[in-house]
Structure formats: structure tokens, C-alpha cells
N, CA, C and O of each residue as an XYZ file, in Angstrom:
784
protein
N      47.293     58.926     78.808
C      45.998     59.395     78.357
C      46.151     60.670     77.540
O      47.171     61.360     77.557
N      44.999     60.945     76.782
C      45.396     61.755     75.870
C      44.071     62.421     75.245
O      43.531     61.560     74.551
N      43.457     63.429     75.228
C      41.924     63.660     74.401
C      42.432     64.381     73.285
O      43.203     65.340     73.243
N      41.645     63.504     72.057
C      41.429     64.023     70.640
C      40.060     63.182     70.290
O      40.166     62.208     69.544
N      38.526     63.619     70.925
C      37.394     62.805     70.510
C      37.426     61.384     71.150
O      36.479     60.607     71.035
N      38.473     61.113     71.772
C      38.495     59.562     72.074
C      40.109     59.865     72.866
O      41.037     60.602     72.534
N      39.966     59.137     73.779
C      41.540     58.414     74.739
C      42.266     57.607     74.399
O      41.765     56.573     73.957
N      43.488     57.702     74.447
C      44.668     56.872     74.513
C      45.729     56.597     75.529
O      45.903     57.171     76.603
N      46.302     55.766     75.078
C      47.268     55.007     76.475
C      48.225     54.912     75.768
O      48.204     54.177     74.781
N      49.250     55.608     76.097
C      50.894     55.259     76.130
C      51.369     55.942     76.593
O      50.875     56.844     77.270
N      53.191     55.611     76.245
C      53.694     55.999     77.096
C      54.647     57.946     77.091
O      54.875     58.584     76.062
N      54.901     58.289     78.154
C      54.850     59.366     78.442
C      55.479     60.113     76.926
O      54.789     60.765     76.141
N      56.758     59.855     76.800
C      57.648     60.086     75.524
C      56.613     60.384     74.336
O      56.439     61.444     73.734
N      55.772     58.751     74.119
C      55.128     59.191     72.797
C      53.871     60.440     72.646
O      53.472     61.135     71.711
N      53.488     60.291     74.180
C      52.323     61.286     73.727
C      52.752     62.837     73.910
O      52.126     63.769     73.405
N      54.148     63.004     74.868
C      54.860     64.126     74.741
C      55.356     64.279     73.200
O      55.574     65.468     72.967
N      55.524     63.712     72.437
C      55.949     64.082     70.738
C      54.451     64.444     70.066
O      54.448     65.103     69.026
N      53.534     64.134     70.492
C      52.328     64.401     69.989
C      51.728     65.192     70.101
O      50.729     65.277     69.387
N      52.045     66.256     71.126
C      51.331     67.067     71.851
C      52.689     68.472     71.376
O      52.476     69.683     71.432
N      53.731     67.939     71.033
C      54.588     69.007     70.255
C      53.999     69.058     68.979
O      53.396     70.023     68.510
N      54.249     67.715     68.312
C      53.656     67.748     66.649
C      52.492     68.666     66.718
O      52.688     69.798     66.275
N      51.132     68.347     67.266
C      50.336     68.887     67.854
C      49.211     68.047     66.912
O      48.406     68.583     66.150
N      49.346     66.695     67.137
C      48.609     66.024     66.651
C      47.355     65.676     67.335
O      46.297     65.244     66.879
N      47.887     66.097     69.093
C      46.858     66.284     69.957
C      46.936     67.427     70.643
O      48.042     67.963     70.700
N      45.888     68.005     71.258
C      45.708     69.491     72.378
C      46.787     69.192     73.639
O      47.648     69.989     74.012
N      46.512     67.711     74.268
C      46.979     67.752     75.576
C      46.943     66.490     75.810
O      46.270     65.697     75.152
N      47.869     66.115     77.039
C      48.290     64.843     77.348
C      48.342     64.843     78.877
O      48.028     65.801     79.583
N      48.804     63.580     79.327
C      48.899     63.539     80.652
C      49.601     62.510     80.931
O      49.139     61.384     80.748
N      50.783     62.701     81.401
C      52.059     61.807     81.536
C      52.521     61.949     82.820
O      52.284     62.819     83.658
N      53.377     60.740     82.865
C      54.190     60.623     84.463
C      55.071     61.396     84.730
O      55.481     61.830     85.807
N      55.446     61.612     83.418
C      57.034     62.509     83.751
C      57.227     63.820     82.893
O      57.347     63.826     81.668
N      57.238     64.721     83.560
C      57.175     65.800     82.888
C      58.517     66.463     81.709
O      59.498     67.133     82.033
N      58.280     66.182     80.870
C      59.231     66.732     80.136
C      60.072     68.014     79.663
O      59.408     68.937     79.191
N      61.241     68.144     79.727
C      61.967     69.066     79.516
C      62.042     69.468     77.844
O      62.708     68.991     76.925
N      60.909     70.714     77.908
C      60.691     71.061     76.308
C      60.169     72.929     76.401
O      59.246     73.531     76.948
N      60.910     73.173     75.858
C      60.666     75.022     76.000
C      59.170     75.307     75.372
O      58.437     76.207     75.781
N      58.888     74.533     74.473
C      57.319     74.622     74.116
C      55.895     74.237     74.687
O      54.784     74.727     74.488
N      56.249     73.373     75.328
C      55.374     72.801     76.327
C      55.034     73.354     77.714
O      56.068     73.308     78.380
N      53.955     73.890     78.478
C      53.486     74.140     79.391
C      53.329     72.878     80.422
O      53.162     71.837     79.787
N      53.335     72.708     81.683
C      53.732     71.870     82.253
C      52.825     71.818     83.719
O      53.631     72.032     84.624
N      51.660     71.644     84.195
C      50.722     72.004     84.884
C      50.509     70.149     85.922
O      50.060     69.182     85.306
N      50.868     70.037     87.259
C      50.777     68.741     87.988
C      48.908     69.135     87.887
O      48.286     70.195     87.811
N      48.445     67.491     87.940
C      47.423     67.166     87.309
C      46.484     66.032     88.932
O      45.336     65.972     89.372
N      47.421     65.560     89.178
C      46.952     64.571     90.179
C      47.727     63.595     90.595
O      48.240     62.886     89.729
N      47.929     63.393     91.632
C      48.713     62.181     92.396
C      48.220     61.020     93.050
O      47.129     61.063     93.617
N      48.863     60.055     93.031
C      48.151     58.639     93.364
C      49.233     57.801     94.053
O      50.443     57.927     93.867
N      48.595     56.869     94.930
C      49.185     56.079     95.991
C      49.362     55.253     94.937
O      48.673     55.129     93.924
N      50.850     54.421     95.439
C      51.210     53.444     94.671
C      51.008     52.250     95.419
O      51.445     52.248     96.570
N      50.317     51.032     94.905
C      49.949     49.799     95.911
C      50.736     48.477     95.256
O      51.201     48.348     94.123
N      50.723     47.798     96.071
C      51.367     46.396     95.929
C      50.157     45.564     95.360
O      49.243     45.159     96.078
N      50.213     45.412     94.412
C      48.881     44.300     93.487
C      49.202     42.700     93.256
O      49.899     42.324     92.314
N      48.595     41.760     94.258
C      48.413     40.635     94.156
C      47.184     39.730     93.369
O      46.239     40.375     92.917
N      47.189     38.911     93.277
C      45.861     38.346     92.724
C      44.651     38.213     93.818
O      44.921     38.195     95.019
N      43.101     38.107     93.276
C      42.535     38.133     94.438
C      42.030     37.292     94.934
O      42.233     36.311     94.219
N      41.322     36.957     95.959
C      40.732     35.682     97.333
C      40.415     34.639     96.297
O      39.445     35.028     95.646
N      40.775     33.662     95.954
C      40.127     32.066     95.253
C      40.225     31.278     95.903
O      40.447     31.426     97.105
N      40.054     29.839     95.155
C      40.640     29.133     96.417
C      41.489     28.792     97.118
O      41.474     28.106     98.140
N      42.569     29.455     96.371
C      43.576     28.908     97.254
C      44.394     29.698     97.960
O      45.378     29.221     98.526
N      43.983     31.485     98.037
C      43.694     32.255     98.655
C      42.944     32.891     99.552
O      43.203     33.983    100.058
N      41.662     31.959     99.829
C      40.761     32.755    100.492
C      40.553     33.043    101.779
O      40.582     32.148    102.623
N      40.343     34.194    102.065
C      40.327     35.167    103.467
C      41.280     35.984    103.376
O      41.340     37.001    104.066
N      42.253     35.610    102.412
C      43.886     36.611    102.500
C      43.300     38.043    102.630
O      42.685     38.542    101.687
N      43.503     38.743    103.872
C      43.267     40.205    103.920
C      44.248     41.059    103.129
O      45.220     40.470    102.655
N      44.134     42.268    102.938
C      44.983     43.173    102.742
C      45.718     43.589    104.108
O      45.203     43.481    105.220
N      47.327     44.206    103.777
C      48.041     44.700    104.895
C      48.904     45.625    104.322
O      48.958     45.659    103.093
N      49.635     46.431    105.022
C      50.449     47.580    104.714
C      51.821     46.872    104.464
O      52.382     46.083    105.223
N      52.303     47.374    103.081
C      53.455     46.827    102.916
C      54.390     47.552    103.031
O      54.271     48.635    102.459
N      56.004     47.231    103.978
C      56.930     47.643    103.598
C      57.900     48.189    101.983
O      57.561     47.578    100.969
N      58.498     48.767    101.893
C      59.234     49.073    100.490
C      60.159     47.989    100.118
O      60.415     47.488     99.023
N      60.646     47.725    101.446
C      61.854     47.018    101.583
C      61.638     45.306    101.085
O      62.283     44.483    100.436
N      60.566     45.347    101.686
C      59.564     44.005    101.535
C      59.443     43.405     99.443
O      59.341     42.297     98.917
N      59.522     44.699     98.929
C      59.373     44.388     97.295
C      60.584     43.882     96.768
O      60.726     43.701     95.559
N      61.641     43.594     97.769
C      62.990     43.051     96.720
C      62.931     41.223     96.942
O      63.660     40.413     96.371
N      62.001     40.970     97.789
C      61.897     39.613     98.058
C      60.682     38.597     97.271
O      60.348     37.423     97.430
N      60.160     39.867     96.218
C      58.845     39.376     95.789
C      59.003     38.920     94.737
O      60.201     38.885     94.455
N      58.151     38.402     93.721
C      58.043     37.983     92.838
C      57.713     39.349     91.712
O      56.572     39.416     91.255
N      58.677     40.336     91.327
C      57.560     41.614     90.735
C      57.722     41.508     89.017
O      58.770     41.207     88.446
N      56.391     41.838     88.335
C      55.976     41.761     86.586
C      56.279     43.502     86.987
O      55.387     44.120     87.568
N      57.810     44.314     86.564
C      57.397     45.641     86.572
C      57.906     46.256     84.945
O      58.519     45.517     84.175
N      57.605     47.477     84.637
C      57.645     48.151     83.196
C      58.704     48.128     83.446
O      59.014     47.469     84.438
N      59.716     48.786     82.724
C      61.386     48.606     82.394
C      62.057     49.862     82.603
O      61.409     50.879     82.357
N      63.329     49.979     83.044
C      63.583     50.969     83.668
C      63.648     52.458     83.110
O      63.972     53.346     83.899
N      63.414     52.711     82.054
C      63.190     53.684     81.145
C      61.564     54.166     81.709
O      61.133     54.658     80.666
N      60.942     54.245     82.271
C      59.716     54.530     83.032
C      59.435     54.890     83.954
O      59.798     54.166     84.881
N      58.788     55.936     84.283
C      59.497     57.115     85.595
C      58.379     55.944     86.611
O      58.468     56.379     87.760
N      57.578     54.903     86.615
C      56.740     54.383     87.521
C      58.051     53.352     88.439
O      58.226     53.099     89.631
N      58.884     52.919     86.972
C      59.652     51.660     87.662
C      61.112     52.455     88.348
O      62.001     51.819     88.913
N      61.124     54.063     88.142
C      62.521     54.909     88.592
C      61.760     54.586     89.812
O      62.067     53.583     90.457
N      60.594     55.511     90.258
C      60.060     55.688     91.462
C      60.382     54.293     92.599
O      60.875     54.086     93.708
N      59.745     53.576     91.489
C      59.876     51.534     92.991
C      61.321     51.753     92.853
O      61.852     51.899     93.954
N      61.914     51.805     92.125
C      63.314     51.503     92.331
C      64.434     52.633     93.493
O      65.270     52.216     94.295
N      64.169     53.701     93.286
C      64.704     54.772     94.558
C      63.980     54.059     95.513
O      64.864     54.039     96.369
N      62.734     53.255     96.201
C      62.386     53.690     97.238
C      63.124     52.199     97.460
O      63.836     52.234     98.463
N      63.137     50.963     96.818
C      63.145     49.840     97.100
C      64.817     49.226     96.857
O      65.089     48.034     97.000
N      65.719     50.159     96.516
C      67.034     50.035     96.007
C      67.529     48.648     95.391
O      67.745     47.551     95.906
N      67.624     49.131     94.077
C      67.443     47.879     93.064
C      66.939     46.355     93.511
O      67.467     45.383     94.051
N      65.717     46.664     93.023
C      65.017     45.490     93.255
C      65.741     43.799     92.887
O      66.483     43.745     91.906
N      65.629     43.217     93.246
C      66.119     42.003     92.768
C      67.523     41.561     93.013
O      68.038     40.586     92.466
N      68.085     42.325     93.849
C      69.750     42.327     93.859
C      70.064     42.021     94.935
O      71.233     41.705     95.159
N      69.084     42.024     95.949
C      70.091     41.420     97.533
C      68.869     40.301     98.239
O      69.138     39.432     99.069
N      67.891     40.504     97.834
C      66.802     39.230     97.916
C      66.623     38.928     97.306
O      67.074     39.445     96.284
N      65.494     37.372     97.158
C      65.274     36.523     96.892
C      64.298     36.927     95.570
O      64.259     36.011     94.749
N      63.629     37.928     95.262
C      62.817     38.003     94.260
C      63.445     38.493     93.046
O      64.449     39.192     92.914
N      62.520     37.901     92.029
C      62.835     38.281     90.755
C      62.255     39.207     90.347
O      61.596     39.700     91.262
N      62.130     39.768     89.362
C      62.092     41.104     87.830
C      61.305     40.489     86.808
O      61.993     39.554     86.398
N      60.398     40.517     86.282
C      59.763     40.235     85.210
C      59.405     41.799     84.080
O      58.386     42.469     84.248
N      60.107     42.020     83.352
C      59.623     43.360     82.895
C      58.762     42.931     81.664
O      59.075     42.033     80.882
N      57.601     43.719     81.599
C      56.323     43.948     80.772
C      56.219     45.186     80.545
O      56.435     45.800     81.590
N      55.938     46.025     79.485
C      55.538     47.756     79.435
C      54.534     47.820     78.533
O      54.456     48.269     77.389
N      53.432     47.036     79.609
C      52.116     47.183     79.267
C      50.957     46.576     80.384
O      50.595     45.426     80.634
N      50.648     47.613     80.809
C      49.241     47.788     82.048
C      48.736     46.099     81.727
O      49.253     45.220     82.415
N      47.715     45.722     80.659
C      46.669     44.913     81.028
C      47.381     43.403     80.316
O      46.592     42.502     80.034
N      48.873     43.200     80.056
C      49.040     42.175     79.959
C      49.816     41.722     81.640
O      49.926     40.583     82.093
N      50.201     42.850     82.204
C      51.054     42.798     83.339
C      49.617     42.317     84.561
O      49.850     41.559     85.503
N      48.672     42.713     84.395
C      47.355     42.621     85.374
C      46.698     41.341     84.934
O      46.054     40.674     85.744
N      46.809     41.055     83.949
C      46.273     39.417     83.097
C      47.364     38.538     83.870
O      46.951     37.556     84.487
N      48.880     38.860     83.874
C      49.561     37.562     84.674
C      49.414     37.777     86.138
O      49.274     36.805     86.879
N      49.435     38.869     86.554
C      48.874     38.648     87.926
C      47.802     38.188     88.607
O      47.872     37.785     89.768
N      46.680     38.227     87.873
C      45.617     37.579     88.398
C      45.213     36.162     88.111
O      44.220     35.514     88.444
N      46.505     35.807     87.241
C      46.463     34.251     87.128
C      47.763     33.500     87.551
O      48.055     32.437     87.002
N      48.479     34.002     88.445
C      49.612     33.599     88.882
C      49.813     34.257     90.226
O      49.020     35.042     90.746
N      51.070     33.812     90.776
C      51.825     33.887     92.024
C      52.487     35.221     91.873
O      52.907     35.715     92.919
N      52.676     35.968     90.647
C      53.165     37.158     90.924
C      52.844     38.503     91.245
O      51.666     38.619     91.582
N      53.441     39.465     91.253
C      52.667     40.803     91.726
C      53.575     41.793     91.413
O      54.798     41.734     91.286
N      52.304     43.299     91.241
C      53.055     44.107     90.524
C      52.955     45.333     91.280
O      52.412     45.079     92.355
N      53.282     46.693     91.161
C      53.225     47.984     91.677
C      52.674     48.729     90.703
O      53.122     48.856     89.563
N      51.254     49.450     91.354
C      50.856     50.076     90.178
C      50.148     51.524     90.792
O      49.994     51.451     92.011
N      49.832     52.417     90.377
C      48.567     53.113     90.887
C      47.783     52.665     91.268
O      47.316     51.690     90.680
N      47.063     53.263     92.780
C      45.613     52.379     92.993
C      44.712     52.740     92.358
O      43.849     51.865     92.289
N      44.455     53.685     91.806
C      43.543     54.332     90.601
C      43.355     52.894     89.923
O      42.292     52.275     89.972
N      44.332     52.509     89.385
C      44.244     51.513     88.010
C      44.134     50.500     88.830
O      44.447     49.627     88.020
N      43.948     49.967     89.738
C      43.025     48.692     89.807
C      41.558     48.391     90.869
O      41.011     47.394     91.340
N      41.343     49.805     90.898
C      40.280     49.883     91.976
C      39.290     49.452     91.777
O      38.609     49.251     92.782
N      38.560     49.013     90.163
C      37.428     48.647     90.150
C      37.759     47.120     90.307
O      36.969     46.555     91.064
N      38.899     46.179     89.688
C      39.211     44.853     90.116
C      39.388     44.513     91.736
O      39.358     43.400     92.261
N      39.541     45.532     92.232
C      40.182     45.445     93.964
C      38.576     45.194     94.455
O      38.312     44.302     95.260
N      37.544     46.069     93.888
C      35.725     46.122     94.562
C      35.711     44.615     93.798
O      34.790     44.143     94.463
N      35.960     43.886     93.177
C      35.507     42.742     92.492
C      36.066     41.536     93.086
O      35.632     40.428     92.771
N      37.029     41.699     93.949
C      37.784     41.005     94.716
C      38.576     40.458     93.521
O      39.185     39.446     93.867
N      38.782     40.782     92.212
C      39.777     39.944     91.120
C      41.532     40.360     91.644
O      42.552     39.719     91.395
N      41.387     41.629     92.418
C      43.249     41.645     92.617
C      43.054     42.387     94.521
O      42.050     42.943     94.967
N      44.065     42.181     95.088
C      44.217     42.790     96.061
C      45.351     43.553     96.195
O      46.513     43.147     96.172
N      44.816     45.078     96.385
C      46.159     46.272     96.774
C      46.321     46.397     98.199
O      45.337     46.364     98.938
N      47.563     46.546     98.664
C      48.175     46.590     99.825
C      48.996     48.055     99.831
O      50.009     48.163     99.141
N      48.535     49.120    100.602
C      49.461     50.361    100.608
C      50.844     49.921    100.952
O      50.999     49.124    101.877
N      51.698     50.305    100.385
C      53.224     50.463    100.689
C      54.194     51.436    101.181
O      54.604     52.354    100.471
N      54.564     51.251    102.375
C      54.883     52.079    102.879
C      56.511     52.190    103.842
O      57.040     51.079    103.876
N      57.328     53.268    104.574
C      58.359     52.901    104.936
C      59.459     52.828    103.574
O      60.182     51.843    103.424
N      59.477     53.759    102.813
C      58.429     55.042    102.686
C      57.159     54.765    102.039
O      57.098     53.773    101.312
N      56.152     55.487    102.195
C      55.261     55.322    101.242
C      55.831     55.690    100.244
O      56.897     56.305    100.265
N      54.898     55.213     98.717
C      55.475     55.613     97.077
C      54.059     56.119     96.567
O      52.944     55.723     96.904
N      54.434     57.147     95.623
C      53.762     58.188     94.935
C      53.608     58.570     93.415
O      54.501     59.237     92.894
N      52.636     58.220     92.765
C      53.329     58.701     91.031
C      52.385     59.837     91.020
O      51.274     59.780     91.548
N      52.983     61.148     90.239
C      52.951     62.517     90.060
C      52.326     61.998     88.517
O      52.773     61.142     87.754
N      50.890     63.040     88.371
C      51.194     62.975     86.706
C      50.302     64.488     86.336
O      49.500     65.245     86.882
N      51.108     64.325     84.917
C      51.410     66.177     85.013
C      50.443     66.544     83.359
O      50.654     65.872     82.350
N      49.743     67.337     83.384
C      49.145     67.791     81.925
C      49.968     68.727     81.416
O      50.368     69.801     81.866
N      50.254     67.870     79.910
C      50.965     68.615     79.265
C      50.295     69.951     77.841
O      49.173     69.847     77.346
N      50.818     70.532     77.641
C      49.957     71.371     76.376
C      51.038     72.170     75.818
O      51.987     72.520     76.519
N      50.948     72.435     74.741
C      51.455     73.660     73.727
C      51.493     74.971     74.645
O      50.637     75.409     75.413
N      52.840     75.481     74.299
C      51.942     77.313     75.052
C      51.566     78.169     74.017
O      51.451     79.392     74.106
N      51.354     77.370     72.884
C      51.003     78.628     71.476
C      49.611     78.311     71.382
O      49.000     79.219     70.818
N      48.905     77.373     71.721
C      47.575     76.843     71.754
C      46.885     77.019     72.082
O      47.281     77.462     73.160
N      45.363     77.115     72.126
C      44.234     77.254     73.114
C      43.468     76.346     72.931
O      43.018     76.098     71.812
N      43.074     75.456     74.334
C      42.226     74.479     74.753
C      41.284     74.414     73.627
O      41.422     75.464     73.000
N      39.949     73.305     72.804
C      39.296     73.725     72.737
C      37.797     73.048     73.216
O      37.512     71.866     73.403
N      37.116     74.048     73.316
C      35.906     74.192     74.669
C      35.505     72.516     74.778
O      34.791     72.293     75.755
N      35.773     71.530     74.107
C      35.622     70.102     74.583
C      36.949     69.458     75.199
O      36.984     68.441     75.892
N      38.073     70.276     74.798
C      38.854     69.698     75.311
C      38.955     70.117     77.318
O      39.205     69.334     78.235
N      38.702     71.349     77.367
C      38.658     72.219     78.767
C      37.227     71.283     78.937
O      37.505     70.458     79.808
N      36.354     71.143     78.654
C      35.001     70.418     79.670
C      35.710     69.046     79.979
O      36.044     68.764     81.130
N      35.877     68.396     79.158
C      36.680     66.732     79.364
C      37.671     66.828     80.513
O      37.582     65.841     81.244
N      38.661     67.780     80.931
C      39.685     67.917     81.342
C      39.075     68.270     83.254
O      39.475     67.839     84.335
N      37.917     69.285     82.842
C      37.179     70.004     84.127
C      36.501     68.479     84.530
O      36.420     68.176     85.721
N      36.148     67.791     83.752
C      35.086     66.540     84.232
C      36.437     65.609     84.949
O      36.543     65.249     86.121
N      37.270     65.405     83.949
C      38.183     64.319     84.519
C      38.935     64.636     85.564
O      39.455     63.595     85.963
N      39.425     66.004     86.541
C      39.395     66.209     87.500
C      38.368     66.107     88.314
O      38.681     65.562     89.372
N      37.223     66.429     88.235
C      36.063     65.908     88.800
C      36.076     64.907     89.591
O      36.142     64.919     90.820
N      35.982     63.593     88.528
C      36.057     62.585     89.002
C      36.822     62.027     89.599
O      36.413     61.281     90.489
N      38.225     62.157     89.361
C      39.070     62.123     89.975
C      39.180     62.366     91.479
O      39.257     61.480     92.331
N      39.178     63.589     91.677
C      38.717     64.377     93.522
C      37.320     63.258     93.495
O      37.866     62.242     93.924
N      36.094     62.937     93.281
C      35.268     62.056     93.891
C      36.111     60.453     93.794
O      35.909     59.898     94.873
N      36.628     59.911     93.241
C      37.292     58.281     93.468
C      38.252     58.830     94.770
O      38.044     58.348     95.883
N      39.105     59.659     94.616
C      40.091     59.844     95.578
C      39.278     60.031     96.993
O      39.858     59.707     98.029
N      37.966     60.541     97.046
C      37.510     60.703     98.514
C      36.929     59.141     98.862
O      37.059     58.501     99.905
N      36.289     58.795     97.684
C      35.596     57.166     98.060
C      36.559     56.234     98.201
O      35.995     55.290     98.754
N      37.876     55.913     97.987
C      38.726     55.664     98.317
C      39.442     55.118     99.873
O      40.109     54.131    100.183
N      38.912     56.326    100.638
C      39.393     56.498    101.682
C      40.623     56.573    101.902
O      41.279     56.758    100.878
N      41.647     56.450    103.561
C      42.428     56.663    103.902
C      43.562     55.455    103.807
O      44.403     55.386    104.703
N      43.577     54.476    102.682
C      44.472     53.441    102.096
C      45.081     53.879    101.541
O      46.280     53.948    101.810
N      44.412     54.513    100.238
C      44.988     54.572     99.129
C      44.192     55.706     98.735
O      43.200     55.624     98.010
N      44.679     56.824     99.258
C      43.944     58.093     98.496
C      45.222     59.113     97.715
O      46.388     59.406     97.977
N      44.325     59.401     96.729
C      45.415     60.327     95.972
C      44.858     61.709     95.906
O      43.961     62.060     96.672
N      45.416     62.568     94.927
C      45.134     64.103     95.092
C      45.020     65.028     94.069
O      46.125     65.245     93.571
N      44.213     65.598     93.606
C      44.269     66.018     92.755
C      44.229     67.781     92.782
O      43.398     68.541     93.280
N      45.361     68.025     92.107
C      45.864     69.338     91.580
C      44.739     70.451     91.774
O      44.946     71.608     91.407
């Protein structure tokens, strides 16, 4: 994510070059980058959930349950590619996925084509519960906390230190923490995250 009048989505790298160029004020990435120009401020944290497709027919009643870590090398997982601090994270907790069980690797490095095959197939992915909470109230996907260990993605606002905010960019930024702390309390004790 990224404010210049309007939001964007990619990935951490590109909007960290953008926010040097200074094509934008500020960014907000997974992984904080090592850059002497850049200011470096944690922003908010989020439970990472196990995302299946949701109740149809040939699912229906399937509850949600707490998933093991260990449990993700036997699955079927669509994850981003290892250059992506989301797929470093599953991978420390779950030790190379795909290599001593039965499940496979599907890599995608892109949110809504990876959530399009999951909700029309047998597979499943690891994502923030942030990002699928309004499909999870719709019953279209089901998140399962993961845990043993639980998993966590950190994401950090980035900015210039020669720069100053300006007054739409600081209200957007004050609102989107906002909201943030209110989803994280409505949430509850599943899948709550935290904000900075």
C-alpha cells in the first residue's frame, strides 16, 4: 500500500524504490528495508491464518479449527515465492514446506489471483487475516489460526527523512491506523492483530 491521492499494491522492493525516488510520501511494506535514507517506523501486525475455501456443498458445516505449523507441509499450499518476507515467515515456522510431506507448492505473487484459486478449488493458502476477513463474514473462504508456533507478519511505514508528511498524507495515515485498532478489536481473540 502506498498514498499518493489513491492506493496501491505491490510489492515491498517496488514501493521501497518509490518512496526513495520520492515518487511517493510513504509506503507500507512487509519488510523493512536497509536504506540510510529512509525512516523506518512498525505500523501494525497481523495474525497469519490458514485460508481454505468456504461451506458449499460439498463442504458444508466444515467449522474452523486451530491449525498446527507443522500441519502446512502436508497441504495443498498456492504461496508467493520465496523472495517475499510473507513466504520467509511460513517457511522458518513450517521448515521447507513441501519436502518431507505429502503437500505441494504452487507459487503465485499475487493476492487476488491466489484467493480466486482457492475459493474454487481444493487448495489453500497463508495469508493475513486482515486480507480475507470480509470473505471469511461471507462465508466465501474459511481462516483457521495457526499455531505451534503461531505466525505473524510485521508491516512497517516507510518515509524519506528529508521529507515532511503532507497534511493529507498524516490524516489518511491517522485514519488508517484508526481503523485498523477498530477491525483488530472486532476481530476478536482468533485472529487479532496490533497496531503500532
Amino acid at each position: 500500500l502506498e498514498f499518493r491521492r489513491v492506493l496501491f499494491r505491490s510489492y515491498s522492493g517496488t514501493l521501497t524504490d518509490w518512496v526513495v525516488s520520492g515518487e511517493v510520501q510513504v509506503a507500507i511494506v512487509t519488510k523493512p528495508p536497509v536504506h540510510f535514507g529512509l525512516e523506518t517506523t512498525h505500523f501494525f501486525r497481523d495474525r497469519l491464518v490458514l485460508v481454505t475455501r468456504g461451506n458449499d456443498t460439498h463442504h458444508k458445516g466444515r467449522r474452523p479449527r486451530r491449525r498446527s505449523a507443522s500441519e502446512l507441509q502436508e497441504l495443498k499450499l498456492i504461496l508467493p515465492s520465496p523472495r517475499h518476507s510473507l513466504r520467509q515467515v511460513i517457511e522458518a515456522a513450517a521448515v521447507r514446506l513441501g519436502a518431507n510431506g505429502s503437500g505441494r507448492i504452487l507459487e503465485i505473487d499475487g493476492m487476488l489471483g491466489t484467493l480466486e484459486l482457492v475459493r474454487n478449488s481444493d487448495w489453500a493458502t497463508v495469508v493475513a487475516s486482515i486480507a480475507v476477513m470480509d470473505e471469511v463474514k461471507l462465508g466465501r473462504l474459511i481462516a483457521e489460526p495457526i499455531y505451534r508456533p503461531e505466525l505473524w507478519l510485521d508491516f512497517f511505514l516507510i518515509r524519506t527523512k528529508d521529507r515532511l508528511l503532507s497534511p493529507a498524507c498524516r490524516d489518511f495515515l491517522r485514519w488508517l491506523k484508526e481503523t485498523l485498532t477498530r477491525i483488530a478489536k472486532a476481530q476478536g481473540p482468533i485472529c487479532q492483530g496490533t497496531v503500532a
